[in-house]
N, C-alpha and C positions, 0 to 999 in steps of 0.2 A: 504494500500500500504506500502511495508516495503522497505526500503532503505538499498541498497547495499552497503555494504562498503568494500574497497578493503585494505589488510594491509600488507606492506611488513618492515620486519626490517632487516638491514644489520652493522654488524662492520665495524668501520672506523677508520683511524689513529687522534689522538689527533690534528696533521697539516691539517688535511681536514674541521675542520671546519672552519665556517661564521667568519669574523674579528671578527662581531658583537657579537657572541656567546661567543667567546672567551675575548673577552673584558669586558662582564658582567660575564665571572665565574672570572677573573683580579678583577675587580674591587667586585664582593659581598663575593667571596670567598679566599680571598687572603693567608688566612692560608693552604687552601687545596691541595692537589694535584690529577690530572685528573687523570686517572686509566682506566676507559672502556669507550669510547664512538661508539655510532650506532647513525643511520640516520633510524629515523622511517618515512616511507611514509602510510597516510590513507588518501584515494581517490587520489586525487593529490596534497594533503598539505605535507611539508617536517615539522619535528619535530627533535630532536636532542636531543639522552639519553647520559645523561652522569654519572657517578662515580664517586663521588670526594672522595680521603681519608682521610681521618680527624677525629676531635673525635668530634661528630661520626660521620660517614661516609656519605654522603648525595648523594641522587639519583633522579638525576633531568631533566626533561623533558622545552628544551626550545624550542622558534618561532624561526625562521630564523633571527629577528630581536635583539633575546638574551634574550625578558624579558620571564621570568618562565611563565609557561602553567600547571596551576594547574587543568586541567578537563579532561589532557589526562594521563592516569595511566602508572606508569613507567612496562615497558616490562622484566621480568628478564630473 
């Protein structure tokens, strides 16, 4: 039996995300600055890519709750 997965990603403005999201790029990434971020939906879990510019650049996939989700692959 093979499992469906359903995957939609959309860009969003910087102000649309979760407090919480943005609280943890505040506080782990303080040198950086936001650049791109999408809302990744697979099945019905919300995911949130973001861009940050920096040296170097870092590209990162959080939960709704902010901490990093390292097992879902950043979408370019």
């Amino acid at each position: 039996m093979q499992k469906e997965i359903c995957l939609s990603i959309n860009e969003i403005s910087s102000t649309e995300l979760p407090e919480a999201v943005k609280k943890a790029i505040t506080a782990n990434y303080a040198n950086y600055q936001i650049d791109d971020t999408d809302i990744l939906v697979i099945n019905k879990d919300l995911y949130y890519q973001v861009e940050l510019d920096g040296k170097p650049d870092k590209h990162l996939v959080l939960n709704e709750d902010g901490s990093e989700n390292a097992s879902i692959t950043y979408w370019y």
